[in-house]
C-alpha positions in Angstrom: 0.0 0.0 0.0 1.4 3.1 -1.3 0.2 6.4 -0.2 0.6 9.9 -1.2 1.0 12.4 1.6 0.2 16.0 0.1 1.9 18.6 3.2 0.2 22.2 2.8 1.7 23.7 6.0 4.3 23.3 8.1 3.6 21.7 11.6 0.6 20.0 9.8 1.1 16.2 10.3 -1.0 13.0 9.9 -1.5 12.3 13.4 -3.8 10.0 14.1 -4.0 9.3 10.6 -0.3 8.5 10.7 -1.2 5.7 13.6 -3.3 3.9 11.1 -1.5 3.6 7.9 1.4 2.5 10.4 -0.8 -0.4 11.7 -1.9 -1.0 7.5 2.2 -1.2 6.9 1.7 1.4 4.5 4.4 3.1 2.8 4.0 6.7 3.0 5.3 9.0 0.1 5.2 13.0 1.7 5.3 15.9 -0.2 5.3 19.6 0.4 4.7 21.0 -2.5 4.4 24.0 -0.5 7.8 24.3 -0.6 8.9 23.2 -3.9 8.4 19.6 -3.6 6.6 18.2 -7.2 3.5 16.5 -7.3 2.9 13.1 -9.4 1.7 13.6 -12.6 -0.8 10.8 -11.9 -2.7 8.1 -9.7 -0.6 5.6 -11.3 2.2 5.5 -8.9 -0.2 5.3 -5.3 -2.9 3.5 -4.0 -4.0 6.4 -2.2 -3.9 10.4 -1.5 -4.1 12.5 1.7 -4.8 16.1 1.6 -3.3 18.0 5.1 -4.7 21.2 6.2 -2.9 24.4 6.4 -4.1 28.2 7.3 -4.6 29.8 3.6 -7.4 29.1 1.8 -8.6 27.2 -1.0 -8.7 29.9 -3.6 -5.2 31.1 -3.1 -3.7 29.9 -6.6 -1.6 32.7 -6.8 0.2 32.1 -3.3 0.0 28.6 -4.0 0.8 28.0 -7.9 0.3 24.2 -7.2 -3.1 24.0 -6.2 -4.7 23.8 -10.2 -2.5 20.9 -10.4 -3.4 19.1 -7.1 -7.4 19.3 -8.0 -6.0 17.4 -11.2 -4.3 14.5 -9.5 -7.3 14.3 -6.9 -9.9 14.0 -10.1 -7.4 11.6 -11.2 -6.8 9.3 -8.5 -11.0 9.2 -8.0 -11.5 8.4 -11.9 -9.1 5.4 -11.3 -11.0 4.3 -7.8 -8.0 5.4 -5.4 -9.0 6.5 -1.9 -8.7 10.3 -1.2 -8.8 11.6 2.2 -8.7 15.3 2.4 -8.6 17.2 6.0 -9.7 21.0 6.9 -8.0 22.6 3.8 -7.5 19.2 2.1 -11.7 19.0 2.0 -12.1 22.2 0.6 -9.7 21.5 -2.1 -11.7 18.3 -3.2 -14.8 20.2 -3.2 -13.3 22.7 -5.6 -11.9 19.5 -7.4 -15.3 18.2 -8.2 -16.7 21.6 -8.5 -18.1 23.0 -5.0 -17.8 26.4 -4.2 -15.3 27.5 -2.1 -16.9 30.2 0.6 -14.1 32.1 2.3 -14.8 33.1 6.0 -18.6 33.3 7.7 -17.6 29.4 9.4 -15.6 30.7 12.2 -14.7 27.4 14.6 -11.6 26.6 16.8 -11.2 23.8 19.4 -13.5 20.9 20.2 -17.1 21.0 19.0 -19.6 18.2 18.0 -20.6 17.5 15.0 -23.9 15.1 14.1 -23.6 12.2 11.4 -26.7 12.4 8.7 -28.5 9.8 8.0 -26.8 9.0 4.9 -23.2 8.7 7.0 -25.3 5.2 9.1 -24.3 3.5 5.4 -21.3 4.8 4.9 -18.4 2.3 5.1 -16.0 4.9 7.1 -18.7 6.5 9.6 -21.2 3.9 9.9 -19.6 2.8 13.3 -19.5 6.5 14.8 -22.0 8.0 17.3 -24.7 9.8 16.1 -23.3 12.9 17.3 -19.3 13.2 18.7 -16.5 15.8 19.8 -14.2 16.5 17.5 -11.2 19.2 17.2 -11.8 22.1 14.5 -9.5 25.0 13.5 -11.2 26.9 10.4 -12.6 30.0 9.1 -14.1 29.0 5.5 -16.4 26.3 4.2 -18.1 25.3 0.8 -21.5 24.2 -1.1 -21.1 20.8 -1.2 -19.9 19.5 -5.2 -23.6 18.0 -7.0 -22.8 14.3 -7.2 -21.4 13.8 -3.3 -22.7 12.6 -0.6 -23.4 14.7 3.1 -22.2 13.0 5.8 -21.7 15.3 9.2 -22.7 19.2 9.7 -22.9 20.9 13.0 -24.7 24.6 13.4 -21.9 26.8 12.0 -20.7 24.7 9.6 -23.3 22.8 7.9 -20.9 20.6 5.7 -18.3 19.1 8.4 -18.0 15.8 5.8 -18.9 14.5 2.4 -18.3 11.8 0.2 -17.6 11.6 -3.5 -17.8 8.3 -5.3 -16.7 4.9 -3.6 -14.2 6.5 -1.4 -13.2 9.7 -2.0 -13.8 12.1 1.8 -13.5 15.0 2.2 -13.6 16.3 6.7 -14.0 19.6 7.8 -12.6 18.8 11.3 -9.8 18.0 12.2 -10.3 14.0 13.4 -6.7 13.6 12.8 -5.7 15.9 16.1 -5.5 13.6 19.2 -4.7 15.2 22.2 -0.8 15.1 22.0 -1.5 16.9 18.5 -3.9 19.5 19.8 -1.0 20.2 22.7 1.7 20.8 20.1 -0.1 23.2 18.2 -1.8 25.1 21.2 2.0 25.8 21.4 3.9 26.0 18.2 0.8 28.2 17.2 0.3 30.0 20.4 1.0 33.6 18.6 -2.0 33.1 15.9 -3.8 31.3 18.3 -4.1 34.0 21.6 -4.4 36.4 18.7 -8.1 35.3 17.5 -8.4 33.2 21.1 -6.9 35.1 23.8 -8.7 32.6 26.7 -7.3 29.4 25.2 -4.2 28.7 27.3 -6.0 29.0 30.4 -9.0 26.9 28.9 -7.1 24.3 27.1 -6.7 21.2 29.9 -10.4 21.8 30.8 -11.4 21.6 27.2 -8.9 18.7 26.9 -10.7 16.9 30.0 -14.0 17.5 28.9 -13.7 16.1 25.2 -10.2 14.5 24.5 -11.4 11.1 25.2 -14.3 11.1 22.8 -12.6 13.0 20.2 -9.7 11.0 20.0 -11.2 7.3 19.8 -13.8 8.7 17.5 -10.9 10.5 15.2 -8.8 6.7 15.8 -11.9 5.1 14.2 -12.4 7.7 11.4 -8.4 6.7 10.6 -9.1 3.6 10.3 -11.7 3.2 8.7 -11.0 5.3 5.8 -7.7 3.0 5.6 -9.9 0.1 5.0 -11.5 1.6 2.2 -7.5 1.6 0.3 
């Protein structure tokens, strides 16, 4: 099992996803393209692609010349039934990829916050497990209108579309499932600057928070991982 990694932004690991495709014995082939690295010019080369997060947005082709070329390779591994798993920024650009629109601020959410599965997600091979409703960690300010052919599978009150699916197994997540507690603790401090910037109580709320939701969040982000491995 060979798997493209696709890095937008530094500090932006697979975390929990990571912890799966090590149990899977997959072989992981990163990227940052963000900083020069090139992408594929196919599917043919990978059984699978994973889409990171990052803190620009999905329209910012002239910050990020690579992005035209990423929505290629993400049509292309779908048209050749290879998994895609895109996270936070990752789901945006597959939405663009299959032709949602791209809505840039107005979805405002950072720490943990549940999200509710739609009653298409009790059939759906990577969610069907999943409570009914969960915690999970989110960091973002935009969203999107959901692409015509795919399939809703999680919204919450500010963000309606937390997670879709396109096809067999194509995803596309809003939240950040990958961020276990360990994760969420690094970046409350390699971020802290941008984060007490927009969030000035979050170091002083951040173990309660942790306490409260950790648990939850990170068994039901473990069985997101791996479940979406399966589907490889």
């Amino acid at each position: 099992m060979r798997v493209l990694v696709v890095q937008n932004y530094d500090n932006t690991g697979l975390g929990q996803v990571g912890a799966a495709l090590a149990e899977a014995g997959a072989d992981l082939d990163l990227r940052l393209p963000y900083k020069g690295d090139p992408l594929p010019d196919d599917a043919a080369g990978h059984d699978a692609m994973v889409v990171l997060g990052g803190g620009q947005n999905a329209l910012a082709d002239d910050e990020y010349p690579y992005f035209p070329a990423l929505l290629e390779l993400t049509r292309d591994f779908a048209g050749k039934d290879r998994a895609v798993l895109g996270i936070c920024l990752g789901s945006q650009l597959v939405a663009r990829a299959f032709g949602g629109e791209n809505r840039i601020g107005g979805a405002n959410e950072f720490g943990w916050h549940g999200v509710s599965l739609t009653p298409d997600a009790k059939d759906d091979p990577v969610l069907a497990q999943l409570p009914e409703k969960f915690p999970i960690f989110q960091w973002h300010d935009d969203t999107f209108v959901l692409p015509e052919n795919a399939v809703r599978l999680a919204g919450n009150d500010v963000t309606e579309n937390q997670a879709f699916r396109v096809g067999r197994a194509v995803y596309g997540f809003q939240f950040h499932f990958e961020a276990d507690r360990p994760m969420v603790q690094d970046w409350s401090s390699s971020f802290a600057p941008t984060i007490a910037a927009r969030h000035p109580d979050w170091a002083g709320k951040l173990d309660g928070e942790m306490a409260r939701n950790g648990l939850d969040a990170d068994a039901a982000g473990l069985a997101i991982a791996r479940a979406w491995v399966a589907t490889i």
